[in-house]
N, C-alpha and C positions, 0 to 999 in steps of 0.2 A: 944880064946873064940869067938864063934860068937854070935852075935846080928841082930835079925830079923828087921825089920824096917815098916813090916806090916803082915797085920793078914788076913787069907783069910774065907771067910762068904761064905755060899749059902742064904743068907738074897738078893734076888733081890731088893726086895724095898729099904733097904738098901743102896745098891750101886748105883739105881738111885737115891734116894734121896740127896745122896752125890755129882754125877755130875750135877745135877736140882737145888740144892741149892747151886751151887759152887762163889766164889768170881771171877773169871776170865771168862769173855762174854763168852770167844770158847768154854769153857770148859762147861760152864753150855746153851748151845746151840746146843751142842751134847748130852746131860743129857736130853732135854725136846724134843731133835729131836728122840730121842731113843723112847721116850714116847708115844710121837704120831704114831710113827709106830706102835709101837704093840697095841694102840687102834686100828689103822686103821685095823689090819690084823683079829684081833679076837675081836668074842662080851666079851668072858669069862674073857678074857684077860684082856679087857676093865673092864669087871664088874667087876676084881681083883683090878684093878687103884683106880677106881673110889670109891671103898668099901676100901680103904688106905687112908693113909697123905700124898699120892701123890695128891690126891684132889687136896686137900688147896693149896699145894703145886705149880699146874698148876693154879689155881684161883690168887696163891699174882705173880707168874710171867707175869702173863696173865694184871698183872696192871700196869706193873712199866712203869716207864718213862724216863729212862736214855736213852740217845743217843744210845749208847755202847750197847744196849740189847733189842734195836729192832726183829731181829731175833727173838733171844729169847722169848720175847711178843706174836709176829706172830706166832710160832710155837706151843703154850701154848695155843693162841685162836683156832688154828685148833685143838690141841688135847681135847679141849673142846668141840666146835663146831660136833667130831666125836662122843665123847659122849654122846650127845644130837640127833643126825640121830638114834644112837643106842636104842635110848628110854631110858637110862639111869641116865639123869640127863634132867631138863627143864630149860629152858633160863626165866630169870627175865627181865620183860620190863624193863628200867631204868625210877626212877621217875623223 
């Protein structure tokens, strides 16, 4: 008898969301570096991100403060930062 062990989606958001919100640094620093690229490459692309819970998702990475997930940060403010060149989202001054 076999036993599958995973289940395969065409849900993209999905499987980013999966390595963006992963418990292991590398693994969730290739999830948000994924991310950033394909803002950077396409607006529409972008507009797909940005109109998901990939949002939020690049906003609570884009805060955290662990040592270990620097990168991560870094790469979550660029994939915002393209966001915002795109006219897609506007930056909040901080009060």
């Amino acid at each position: 008898m076999l036993f599958f062990c995973c289940q395969c989606t065409t849900q993209w958001v999905d499987i980013l969301q999966g390595l963006a919100a992963n418990d292991f640094p590398d693994i969730q620093y290739r999830g948000v570096f994924i991310l950033a690229s394909m803002m950077a490459a396409d607006k529409e692309v972008a507009y797909r991100i940005v109109n998901s819970n990939l949002m939020e998702l690049l906003m609570a990475v884009s805060k955290l403060e662990e040592p270990d997930r620097t990168a991560s940060t870094k790469m979550a403010e660029q994939a915002l930062k393209q966001a915002e060149e795109w006219n897609l989202i506007r930056s909040v001054a901080p009060m």
